[in-house]
C-alpha positions in Angstrom: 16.1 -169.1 -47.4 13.9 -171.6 -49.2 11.8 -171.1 -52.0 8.4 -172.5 -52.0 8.1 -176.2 -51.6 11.0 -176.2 -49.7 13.6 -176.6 -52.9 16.7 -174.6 -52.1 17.1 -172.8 -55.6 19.3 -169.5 -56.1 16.9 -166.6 -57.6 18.2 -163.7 -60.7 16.3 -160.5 -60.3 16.7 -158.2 -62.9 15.8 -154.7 -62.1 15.2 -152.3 -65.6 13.3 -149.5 -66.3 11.3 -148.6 -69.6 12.9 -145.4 -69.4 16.0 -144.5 -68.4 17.6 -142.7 -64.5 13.9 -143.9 -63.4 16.3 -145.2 -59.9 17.1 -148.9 -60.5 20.3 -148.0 -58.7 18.1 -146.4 -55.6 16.2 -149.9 -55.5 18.8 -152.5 -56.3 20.7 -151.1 -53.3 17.3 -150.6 -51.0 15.8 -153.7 -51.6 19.3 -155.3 -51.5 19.9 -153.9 -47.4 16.7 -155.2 -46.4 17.2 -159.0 -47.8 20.9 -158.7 -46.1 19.3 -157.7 -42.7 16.4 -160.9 -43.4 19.8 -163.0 -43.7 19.7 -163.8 -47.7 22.9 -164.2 -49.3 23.0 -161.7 -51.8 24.9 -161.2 -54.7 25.1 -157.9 -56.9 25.6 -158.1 -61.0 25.4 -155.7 -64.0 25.6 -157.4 -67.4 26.7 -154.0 -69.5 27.4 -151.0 -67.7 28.5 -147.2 -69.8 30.5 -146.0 -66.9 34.0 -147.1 -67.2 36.3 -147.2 -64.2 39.5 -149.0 -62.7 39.4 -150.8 -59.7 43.0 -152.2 -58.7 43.9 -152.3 -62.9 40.2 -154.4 -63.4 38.0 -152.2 -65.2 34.3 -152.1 -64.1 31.2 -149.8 -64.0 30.9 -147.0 -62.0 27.7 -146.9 -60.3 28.3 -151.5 -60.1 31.1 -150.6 -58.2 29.7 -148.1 -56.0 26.0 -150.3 -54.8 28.8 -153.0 -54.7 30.6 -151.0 -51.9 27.3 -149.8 -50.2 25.9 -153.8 -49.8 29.7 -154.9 -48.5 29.6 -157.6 -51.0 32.8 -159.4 -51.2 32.7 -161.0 -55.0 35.6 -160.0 -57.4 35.4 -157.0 -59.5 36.4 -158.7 -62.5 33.1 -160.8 -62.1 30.9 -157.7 -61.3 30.5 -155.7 -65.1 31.9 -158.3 -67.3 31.0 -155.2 -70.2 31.8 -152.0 -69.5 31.0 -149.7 -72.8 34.4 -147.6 -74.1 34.8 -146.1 -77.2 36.8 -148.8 -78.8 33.9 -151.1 -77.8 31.5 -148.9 -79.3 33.5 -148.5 -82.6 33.9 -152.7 -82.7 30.1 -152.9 -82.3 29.3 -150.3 -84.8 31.6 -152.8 -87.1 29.6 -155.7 -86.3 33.3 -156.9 -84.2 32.1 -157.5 -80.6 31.3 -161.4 -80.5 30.8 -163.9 -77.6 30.1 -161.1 -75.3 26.8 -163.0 -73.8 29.3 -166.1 -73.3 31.5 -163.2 -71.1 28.3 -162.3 -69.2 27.3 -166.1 -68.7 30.9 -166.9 -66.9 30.7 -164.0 -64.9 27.6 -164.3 -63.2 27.7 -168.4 -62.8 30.6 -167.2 -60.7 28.5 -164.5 -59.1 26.0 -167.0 -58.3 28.0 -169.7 -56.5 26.6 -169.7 -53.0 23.7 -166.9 -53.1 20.3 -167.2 -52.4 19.5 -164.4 -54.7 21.5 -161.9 -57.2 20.4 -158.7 -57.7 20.8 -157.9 -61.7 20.8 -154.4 -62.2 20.2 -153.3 -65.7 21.7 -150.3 -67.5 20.0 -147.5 -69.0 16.4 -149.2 -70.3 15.7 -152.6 -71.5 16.6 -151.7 -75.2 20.3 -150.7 -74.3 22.9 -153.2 -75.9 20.5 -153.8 -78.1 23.6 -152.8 -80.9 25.7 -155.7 -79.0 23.1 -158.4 -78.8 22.8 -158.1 -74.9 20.0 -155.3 -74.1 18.3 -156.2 -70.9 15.3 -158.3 -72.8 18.3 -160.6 -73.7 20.4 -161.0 -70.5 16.8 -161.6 -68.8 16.4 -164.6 -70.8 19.8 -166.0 -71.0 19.9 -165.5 -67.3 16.5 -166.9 -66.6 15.8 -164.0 -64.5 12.5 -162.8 -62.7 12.0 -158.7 -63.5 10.8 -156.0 -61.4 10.6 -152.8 -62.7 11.0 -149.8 -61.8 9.8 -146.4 -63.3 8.6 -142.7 -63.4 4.9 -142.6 -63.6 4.4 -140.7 -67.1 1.1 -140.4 -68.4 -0.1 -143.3 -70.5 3.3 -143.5 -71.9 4.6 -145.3 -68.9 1.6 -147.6 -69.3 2.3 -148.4 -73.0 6.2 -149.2 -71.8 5.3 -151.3 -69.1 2.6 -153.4 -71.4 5.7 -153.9 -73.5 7.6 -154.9 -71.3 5.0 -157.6 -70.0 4.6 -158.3 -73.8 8.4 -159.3 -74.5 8.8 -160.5 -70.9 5.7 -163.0 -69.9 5.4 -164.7 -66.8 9.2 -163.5 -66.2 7.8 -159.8 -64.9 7.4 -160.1 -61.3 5.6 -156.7 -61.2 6.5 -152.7 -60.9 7.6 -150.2 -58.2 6.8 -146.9 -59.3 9.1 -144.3 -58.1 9.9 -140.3 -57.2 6.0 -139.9 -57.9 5.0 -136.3 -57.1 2.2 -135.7 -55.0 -0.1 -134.5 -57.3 -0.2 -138.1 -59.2 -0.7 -140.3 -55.9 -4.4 -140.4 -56.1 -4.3 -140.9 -59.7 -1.9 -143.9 -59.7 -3.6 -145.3 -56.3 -7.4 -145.3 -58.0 -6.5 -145.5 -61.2 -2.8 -147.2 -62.6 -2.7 -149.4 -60.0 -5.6 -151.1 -60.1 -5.2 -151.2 -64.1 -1.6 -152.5 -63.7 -3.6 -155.7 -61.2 -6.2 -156.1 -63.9 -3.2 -157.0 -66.6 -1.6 -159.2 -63.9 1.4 -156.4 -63.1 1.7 -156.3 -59.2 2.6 -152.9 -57.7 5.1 -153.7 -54.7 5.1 -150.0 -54.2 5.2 -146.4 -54.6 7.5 -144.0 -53.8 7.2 -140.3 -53.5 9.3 -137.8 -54.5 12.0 -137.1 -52.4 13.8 -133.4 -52.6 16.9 -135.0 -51.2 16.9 -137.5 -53.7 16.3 -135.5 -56.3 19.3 -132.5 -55.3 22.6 -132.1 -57.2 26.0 -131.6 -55.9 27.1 -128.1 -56.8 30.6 -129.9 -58.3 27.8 -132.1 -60.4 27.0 -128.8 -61.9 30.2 -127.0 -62.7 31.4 -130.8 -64.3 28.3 -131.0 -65.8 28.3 -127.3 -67.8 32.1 -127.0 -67.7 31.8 -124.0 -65.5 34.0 -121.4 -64.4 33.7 -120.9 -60.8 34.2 -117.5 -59.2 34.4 -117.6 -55.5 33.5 -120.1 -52.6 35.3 -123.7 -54.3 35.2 -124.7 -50.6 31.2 -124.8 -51.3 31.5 -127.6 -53.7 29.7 -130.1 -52.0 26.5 -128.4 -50.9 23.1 -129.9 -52.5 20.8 -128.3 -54.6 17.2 -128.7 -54.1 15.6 -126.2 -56.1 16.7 -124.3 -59.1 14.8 -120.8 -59.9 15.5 -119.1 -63.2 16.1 -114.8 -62.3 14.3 -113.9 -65.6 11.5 -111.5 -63.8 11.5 -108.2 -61.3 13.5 -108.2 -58.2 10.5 -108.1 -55.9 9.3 -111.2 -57.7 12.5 -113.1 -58.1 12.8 -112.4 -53.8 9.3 -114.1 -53.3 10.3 -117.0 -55.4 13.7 -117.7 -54.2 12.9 -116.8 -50.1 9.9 -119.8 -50.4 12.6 -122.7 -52.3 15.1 -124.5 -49.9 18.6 -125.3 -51.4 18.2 -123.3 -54.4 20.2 -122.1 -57.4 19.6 -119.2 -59.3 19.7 -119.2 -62.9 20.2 -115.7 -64.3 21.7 -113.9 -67.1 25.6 -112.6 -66.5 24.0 -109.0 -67.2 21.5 -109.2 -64.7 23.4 -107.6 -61.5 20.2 -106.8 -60.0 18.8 -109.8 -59.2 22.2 -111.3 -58.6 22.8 -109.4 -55.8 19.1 -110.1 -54.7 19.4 -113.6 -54.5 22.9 -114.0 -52.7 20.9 -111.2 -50.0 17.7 -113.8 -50.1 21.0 -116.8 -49.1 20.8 -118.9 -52.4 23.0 -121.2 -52.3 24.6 -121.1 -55.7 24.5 -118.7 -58.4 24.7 -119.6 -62.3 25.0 -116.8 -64.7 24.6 -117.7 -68.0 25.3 -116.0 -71.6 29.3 -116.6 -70.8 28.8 -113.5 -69.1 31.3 -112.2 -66.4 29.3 -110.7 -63.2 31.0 -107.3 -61.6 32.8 -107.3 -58.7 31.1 -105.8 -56.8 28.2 -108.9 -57.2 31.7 -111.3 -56.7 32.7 -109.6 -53.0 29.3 -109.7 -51.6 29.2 -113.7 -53.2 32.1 -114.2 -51.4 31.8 -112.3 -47.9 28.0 -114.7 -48.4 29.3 -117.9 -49.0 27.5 -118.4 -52.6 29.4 -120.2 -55.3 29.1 -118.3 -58.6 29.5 -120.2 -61.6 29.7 -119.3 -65.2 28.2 -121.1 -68.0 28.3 -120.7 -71.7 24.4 -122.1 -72.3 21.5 -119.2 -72.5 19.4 -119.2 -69.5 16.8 -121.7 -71.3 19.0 -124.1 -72.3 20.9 -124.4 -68.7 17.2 -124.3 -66.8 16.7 -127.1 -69.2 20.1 -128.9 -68.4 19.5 -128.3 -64.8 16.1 -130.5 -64.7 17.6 -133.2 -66.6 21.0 -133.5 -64.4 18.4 -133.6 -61.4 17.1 -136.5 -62.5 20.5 -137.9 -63.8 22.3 -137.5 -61.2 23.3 -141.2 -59.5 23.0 -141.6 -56.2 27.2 -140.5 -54.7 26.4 -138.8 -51.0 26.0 -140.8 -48.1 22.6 -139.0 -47.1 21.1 -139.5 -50.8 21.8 -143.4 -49.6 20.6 -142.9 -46.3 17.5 -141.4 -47.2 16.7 -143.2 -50.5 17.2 -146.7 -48.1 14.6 -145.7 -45.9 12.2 -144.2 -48.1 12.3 -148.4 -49.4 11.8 -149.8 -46.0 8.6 -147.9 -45.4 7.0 -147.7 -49.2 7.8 -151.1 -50.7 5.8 -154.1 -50.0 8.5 -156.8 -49.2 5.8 -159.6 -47.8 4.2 -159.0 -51.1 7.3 -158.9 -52.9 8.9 -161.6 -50.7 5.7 -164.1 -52.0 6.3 -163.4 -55.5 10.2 -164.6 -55.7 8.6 -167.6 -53.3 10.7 -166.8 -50.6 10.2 -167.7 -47.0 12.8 -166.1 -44.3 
């Protein structure tokens, strides 16, 4: 790889979000496959990551760990997430006690860098977080010298105002924005309208990705950690995706039309509600959640089992766990092999590498 003029120079890319669970992870690991298979040396770092873990007695970030694993990088852990948040960190921050953490970050990722043609710098949460530690994204870009991409959920003109921000604090650092899980109502919008703004500003678009149900499904095990449920029946259903979630608050002949026309659904329905329970594990939902800390009869539990639908008690109401539902959907990191799969190859046809490839100055 050479950038242009011929100077062999290795290049930071730090992808961040405006917002956060926008799918930096989904990227960093998509656009990551495809410069391994142009023959870049790649190199993977997160400055600050909030999910602690322990690999061989080194403690690291989860999802670091995990796009680590997926790109077969070979670096050490202990270079990977030089910060990993705990609670005695938090508490030592709070105190104004966490010093010489950028100095941490620094070491670790000269060490990352050592031999790469580019590292991928994936940021945690939005741009703002570690603000409290003096190392929010805005930060490690510039003590990095990093180039940015950005990646986000097309929101109304609130993802405009975050992304002018972000050119705002950023300057000529921003490389441009892929705009991701964009429902198909909004792609003529964004393709006449944002997009054509965004170019106007001087903010590239190096793509847009649609939403993907796959992508966007949750392990049923996500949900019973997720509301501390008590499962029922069926624990050897733990790993089916969920696609669709319907909440079971209307007639039966209605609730059958709604959940017969979803793929992969859930049912969210109140623990009294044995009517449309038994309708929906007839209509082959693929998980039931009763809510109200209600306990279904057993009759409804037999025909669950003898079905093959999980039933899973919550404490929440039935608005509150619709509610928690949407925003574990879009939450949920990327753990399955086909979420990776798919998500990888939704980024080899939707993002714009010779564009993207021009901007970092790359030839390959």
């Amino acid at each position: 790889m050479t950038t242009e003029g011929g100077v062999k120079d290795m290049i930071p890319l730090y992808v961040g979000s405006t917002k956060g669970y926008s799918g930096k992870n989904l990227i960093v690991m998509g656009i990551g496959q495809r410069f391994l298979k142009d023959g870049l040396k790649v190199g993977y770092f997160r400055p600050f990551g909030r999910l602690p873990i322990k690999v061989d007695d080194v403690l690291t970030d989860k999802d670091a760990w995990f796009i680590h694993k997926v790109l077969l990088l070979k670096d050490p852990v202990d270079t990977l997430c030089p910060v990993v948040m705990t609670h005695d960190m938090k508490v030592e921050g709070c105190r104004g006690e966490c010093s010489g953490l950028d100095v941490k970050i620094l070491k670790a990722f000269e060490a990352v860098s050592k031999g790469k043609d580019i590292v991928l710098i994936g940021g945690a949460g939005t741009l703002e977080s570690g603000t409290f530690l003096n190392i929010s994204g805005f930060d490690c870009i510039e003590k990095l010298n990093a180039r940015v991409l950005l990646v986000d959920h097309y929101d109304s003109e609130f993802y405009l105002d975050g992304v002018l921000d972000a050119q705002n604090r950023t300057g000529e650092r921003l490389l441009g924005v892929i705009l991701n899980s964009v429902q198909a109502g909004y792609v003529e919008k964004i393709n006449d309208l944002i997009i054509p703004f965004l170019e106007r500003k001087g903010i590239p678009s190096f793509g847009v990705l649609p939403y993907d149900a796959v992508l966007g499904s949750v392990m049923i095990a996500d949900i019973v950690d997720s509301f501390a449920g008590d499962v029922l029946c069926c624990r050897n259903k733990m790993d089916g995706l969920i696609e669709h979630f319907l909440i079971g608050g209307m007639q039966v002949d209605q609730a059958l039309k709604y959940i017969r026309k979803a793929r992969n659904n859930a049912v969210i329905v109140g623990g009294d509600r044995a009517d449309i329970q038994l309708a929906a594990i007839e209509a082959s939902t693929q998980c039931l959640i009763l809510t109200g800390n209600l306990y279904p009869n057993e009759i409804v539990v037999s025909r669950a089992e003898t079905r093959g639908v999980p039933i899973i008690v919550v404490r929440d109401d039935t608005y509150l766990a619709a509610k928690k539902m949407e925003e574990l959907s879009r939450k949920l990191r990327l753990k399955e092999k086909e979420k990776v799969s798919c998500g990888i190859r939704l980024i080899e046809e939707k993002v714009d590498f010779e564009r993207l490839y021009k901007a970092l100055g790359i030839s390959v």
